[in-house]
C-alpha positions as a Markdown table, in Angstrom:
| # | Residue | x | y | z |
|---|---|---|---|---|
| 1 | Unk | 135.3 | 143.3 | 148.0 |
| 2 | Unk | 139.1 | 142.4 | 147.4 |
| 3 | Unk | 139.4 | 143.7 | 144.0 |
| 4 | Unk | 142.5 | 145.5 | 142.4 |
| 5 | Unk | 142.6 | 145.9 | 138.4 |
| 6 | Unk | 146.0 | 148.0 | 138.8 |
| 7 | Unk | 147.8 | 144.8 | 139.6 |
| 8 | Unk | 147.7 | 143.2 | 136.3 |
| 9 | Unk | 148.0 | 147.0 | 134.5 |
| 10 | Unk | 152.0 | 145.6 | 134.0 |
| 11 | Unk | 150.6 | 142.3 | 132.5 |
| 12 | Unk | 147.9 | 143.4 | 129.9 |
| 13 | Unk | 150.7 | 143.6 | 126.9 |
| 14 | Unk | 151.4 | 140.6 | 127.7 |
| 15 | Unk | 147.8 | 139.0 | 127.8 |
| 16 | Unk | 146.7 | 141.3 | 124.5 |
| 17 | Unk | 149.5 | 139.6 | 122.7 |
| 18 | Unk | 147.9 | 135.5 | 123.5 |
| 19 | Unk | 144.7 | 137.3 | 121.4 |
| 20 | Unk | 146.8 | 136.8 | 118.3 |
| 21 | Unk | 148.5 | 133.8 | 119.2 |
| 22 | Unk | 145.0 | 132.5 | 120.0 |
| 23 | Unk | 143.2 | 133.3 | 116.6 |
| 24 | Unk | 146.0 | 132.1 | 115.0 |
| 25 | Unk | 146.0 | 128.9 | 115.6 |
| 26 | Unk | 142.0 | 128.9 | 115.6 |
| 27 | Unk | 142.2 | 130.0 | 112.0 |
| 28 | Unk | 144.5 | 127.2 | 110.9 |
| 29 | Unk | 142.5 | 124.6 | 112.9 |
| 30 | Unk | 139.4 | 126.1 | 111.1 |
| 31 | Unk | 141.0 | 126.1 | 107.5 |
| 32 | Unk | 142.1 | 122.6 | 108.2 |
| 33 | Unk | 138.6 | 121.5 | 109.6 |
| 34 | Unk | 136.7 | 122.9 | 106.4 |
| 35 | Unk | 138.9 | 121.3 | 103.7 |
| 36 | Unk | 138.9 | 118.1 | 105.6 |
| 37 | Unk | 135.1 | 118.6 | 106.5 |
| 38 | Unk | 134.4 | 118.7 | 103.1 |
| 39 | Unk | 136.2 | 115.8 | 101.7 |
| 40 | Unk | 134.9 | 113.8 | 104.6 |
| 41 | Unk | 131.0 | 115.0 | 103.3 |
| 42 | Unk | 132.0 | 114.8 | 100.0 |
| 43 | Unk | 132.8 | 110.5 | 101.4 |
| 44 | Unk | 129.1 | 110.6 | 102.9 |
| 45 | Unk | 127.2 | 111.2 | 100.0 |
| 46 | Unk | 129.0 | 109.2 | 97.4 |
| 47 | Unk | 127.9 | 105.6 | 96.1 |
| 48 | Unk | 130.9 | 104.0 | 97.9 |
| 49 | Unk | 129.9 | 102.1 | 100.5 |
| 50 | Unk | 133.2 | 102.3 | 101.6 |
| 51 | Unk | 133.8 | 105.8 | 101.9 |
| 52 | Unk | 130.7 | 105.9 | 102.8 |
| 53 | Unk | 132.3 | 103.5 | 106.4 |
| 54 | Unk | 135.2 | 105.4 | 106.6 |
| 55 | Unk | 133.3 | 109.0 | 106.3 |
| 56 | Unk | 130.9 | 107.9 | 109.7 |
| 57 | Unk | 133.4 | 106.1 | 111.7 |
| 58 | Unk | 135.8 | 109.0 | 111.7 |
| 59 | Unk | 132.8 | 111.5 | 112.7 |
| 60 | Unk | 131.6 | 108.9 | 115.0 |
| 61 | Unk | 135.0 | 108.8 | 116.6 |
| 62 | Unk | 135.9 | 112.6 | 116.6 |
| 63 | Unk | 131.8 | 113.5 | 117.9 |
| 64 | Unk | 131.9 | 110.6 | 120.6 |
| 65 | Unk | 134.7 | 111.5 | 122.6 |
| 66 | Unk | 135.6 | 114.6 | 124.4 |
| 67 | Unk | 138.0 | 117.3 | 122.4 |
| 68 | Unk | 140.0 | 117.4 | 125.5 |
| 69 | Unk | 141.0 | 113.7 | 125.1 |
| 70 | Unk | 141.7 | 114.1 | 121.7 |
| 71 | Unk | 144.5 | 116.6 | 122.9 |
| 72 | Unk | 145.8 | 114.7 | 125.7 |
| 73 | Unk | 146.1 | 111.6 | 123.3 |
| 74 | Unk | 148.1 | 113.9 | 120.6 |
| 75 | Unk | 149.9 | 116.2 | 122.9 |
| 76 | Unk | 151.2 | 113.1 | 125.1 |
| 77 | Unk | 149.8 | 109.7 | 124.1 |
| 78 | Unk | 150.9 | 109.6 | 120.7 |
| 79 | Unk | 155.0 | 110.7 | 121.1 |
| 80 | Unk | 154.9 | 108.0 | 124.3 |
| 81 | Unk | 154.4 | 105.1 | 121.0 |
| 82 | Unk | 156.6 | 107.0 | 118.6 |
| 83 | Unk | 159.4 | 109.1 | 120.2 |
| 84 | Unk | 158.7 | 111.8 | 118.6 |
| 85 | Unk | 157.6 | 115.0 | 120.5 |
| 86 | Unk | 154.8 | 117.3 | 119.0 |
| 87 | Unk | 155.1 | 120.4 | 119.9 |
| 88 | Unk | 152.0 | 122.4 | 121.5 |
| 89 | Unk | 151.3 | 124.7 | 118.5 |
| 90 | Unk | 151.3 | 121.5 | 115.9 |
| 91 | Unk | 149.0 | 119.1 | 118.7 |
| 92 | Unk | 146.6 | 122.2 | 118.9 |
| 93 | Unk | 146.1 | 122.7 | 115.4 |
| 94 | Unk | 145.5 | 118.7 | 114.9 |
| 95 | Unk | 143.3 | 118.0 | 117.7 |
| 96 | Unk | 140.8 | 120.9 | 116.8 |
| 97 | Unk | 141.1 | 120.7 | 112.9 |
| 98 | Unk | 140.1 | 116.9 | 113.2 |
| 99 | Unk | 137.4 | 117.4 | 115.6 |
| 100 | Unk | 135.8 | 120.2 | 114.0 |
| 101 | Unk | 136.0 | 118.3 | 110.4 |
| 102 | Unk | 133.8 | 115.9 | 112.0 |
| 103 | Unk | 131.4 | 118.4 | 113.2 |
| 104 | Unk | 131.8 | 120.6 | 109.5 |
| 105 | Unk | 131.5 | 117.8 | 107.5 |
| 106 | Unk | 127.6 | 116.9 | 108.7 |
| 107 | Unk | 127.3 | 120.6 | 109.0 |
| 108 | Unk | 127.9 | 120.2 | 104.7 |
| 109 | Unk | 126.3 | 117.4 | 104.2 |
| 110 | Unk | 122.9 | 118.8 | 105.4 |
| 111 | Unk | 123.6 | 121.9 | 103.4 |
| 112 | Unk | 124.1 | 119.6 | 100.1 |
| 113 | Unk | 121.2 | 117.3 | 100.8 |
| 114 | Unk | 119.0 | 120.3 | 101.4 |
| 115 | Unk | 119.6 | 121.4 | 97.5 |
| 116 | Unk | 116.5 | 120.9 | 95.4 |
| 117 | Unk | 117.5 | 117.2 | 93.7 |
| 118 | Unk | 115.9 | 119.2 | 90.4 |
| 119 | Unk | 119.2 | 120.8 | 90.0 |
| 120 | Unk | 121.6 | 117.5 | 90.4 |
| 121 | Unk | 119.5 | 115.9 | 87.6 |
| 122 | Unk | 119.0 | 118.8 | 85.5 |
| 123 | Unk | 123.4 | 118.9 | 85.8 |
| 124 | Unk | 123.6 | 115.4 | 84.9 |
| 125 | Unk | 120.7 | 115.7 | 82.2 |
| 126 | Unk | 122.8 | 118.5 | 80.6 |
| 127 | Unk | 126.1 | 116.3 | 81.2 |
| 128 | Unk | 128.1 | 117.7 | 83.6 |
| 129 | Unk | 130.1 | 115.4 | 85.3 |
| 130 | Unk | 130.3 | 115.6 | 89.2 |
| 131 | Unk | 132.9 | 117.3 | 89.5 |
| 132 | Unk | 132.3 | 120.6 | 87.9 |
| 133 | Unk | 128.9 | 120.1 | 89.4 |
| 134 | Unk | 129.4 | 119.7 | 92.7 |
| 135 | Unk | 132.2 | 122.7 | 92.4 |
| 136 | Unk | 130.1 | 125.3 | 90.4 |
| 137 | Unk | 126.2 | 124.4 | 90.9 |
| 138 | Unk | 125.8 | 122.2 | 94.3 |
| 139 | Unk | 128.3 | 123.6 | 96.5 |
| 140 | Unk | 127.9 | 127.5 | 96.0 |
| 141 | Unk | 124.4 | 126.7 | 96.6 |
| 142 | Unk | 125.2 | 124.5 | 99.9 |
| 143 | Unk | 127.0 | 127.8 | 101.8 |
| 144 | Unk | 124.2 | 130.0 | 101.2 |
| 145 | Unk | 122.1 | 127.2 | 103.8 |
| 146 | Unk | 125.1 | 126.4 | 105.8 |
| 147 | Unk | 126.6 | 129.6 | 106.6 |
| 148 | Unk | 124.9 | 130.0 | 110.1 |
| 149 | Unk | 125.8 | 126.5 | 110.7 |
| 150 | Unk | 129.2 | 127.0 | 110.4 |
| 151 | Unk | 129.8 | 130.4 | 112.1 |
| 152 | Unk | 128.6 | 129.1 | 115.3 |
| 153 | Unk | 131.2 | 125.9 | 114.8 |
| 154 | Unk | 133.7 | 128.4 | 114.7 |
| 155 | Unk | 132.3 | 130.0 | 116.9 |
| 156 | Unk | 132.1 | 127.0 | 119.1 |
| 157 | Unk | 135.8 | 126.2 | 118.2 |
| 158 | Unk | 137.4 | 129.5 | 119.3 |
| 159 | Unk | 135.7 | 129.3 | 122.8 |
| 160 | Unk | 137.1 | 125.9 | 123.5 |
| 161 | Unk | 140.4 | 127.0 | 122.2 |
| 162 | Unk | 140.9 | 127.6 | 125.8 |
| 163 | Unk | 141.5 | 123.8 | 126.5 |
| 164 | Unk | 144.7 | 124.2 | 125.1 |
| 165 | Unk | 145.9 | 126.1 | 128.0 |
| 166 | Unk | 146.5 | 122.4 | 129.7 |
| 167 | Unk | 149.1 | 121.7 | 127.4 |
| 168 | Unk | 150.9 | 125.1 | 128.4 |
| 169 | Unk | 150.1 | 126.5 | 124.8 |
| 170 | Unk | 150.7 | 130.2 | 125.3 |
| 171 | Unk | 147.0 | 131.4 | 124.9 |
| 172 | Unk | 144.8 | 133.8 | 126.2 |
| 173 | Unk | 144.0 | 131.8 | 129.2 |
| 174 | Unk | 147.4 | 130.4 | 129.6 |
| 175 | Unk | 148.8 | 134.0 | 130.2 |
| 176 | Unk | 146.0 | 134.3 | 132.6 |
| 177 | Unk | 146.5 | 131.6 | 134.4 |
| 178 | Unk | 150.4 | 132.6 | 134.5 |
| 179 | Unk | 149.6 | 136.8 | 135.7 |
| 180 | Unk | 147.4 | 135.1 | 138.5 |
| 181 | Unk | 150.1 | 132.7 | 140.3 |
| 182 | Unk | 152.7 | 135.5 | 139.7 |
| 183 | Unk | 150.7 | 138.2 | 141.7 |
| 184 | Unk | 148.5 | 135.8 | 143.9 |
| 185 | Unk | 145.3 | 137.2 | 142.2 |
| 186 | Unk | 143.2 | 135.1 | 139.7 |
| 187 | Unk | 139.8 | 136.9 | 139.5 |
| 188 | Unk | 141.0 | 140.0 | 137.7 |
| 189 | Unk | 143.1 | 138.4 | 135.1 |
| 190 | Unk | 140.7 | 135.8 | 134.5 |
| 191 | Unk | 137.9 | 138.5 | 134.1 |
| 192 | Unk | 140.0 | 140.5 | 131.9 |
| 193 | Unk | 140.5 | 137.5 | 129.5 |
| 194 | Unk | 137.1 | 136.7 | 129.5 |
| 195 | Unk | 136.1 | 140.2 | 128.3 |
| 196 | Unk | 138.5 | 140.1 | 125.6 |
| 197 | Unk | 137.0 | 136.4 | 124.8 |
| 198 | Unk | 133.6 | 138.2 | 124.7 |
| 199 | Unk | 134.4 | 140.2 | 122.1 |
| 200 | Unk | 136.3 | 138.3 | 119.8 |
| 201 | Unk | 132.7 | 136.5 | 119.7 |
| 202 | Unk | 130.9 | 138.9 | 119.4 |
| 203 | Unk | 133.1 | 140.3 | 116.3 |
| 204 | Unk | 132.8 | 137.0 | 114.6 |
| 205 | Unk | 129.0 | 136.7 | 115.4 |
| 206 | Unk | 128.5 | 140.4 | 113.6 |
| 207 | Unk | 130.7 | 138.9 | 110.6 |
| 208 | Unk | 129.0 | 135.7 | 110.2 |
| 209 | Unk | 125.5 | 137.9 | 110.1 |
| 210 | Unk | 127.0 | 140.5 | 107.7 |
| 211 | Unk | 128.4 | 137.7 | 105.2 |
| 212 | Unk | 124.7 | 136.3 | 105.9 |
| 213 | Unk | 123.1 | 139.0 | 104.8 |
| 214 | Unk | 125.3 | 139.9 | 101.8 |
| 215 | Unk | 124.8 | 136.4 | 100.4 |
| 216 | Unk | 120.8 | 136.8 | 100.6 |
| 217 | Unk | 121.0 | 139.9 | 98.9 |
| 218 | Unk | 123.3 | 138.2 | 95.9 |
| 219 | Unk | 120.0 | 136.0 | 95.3 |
């Protein structure tokens, strides 16, 4: 078996460092995909039927076509009609905050249409007006049912961060990809990458259960 880790001993700095460059923009992506998940859920359930339109078009656009395409149309589609370049960093954060809003936003929905109706009435019986409801009663409620929903979205989300490497975003497979043409050798670096891909899931699988378990035991 052709195997030799020692090769890409020189390179691991520099493929340790795409683990922060990586979460980084994961996190903004995920920050922007829950505030805009939640407006867009906060659209579905409304009486506006047109909210209601634009809510289920943009998640049928953003669910029916591949992430990878959304990129691609950002990255290079969308300076071709304007002029204007978007960087990687800035077409990474966009393409996977709007794609997983679509996703979070259902993900939300459920969660608020799976509190008891009892305690919407009971809110408006008592006079509180949506706002304050939704914000102190529904919502709060909505995590506790959603919480493995949405750790496995980002979940999902940081293991296709890799797609970004075809835009030449500096990642964690990007450097790979880079240690492996410079010393003719793909399988080692690539395995190395995917380890350290392993456990960044893993960490955020043992967070999402340990925020689980901690909101069960506030009940």
């Amino acid at each position: 078996m052709n195997l030799d880790f020692s090769q890409i001993v020189p390179y691991i700095p520099f493929m340790i460092e795409g683990i922060w460059v990586t979460l980084g923009f994961v996190f903004v992506s995920i920050l922007i995909g829950l505030i805009l998940g939640i407006i867009l859920a906060l659209f579905k359930i409304t009486k506006s039927k047109l909210l209601i339109g634009v809510a289920d078009v943009y998640t049928s656009i953003f669910r029916g076509t591949p992430l990878i395409l959304q990129l691609m149309i950002i990255y290079f589609a969308i300076p071709q009609l304007t002029g204007y370049d978007i960087g990687a960093f800035v077409s990474a954060i966009m393409a996977f905050g709007l794609n997983s809003a679509a996703y979070v936003s259902e993900i939300i929905r459920a969660g608020i249409m799976a509190v008891d109706r009892g305690q919407i009435e009971a809110a408006e019986a008592l006079g509180v007006s949506y706002r304050p409801m939704m914000q102190n009663i529904i919502l709060p409620q909505a995590v506790k049912n959603i919480l493995p929903a949405l750790m496995n979205e980002f979940i999902t989300l940081t293991k296709e961060s890799a797609i970004v490497s075809t835009i030449g975003y500096l990642d964690l497979m990007r450097r790979a990809q880079i240690v492996g043409a410079d010393i003719y050798r793909n399988f080692e670096p690539l395995l190395f990458v995917g380890a350290i891909y392993w456990v960044m899931v893993f960490v955020l699988t043992k967070l999402g259960k340990a925020a689980e378990r901690r909101l069960r035991q506030s009940d």
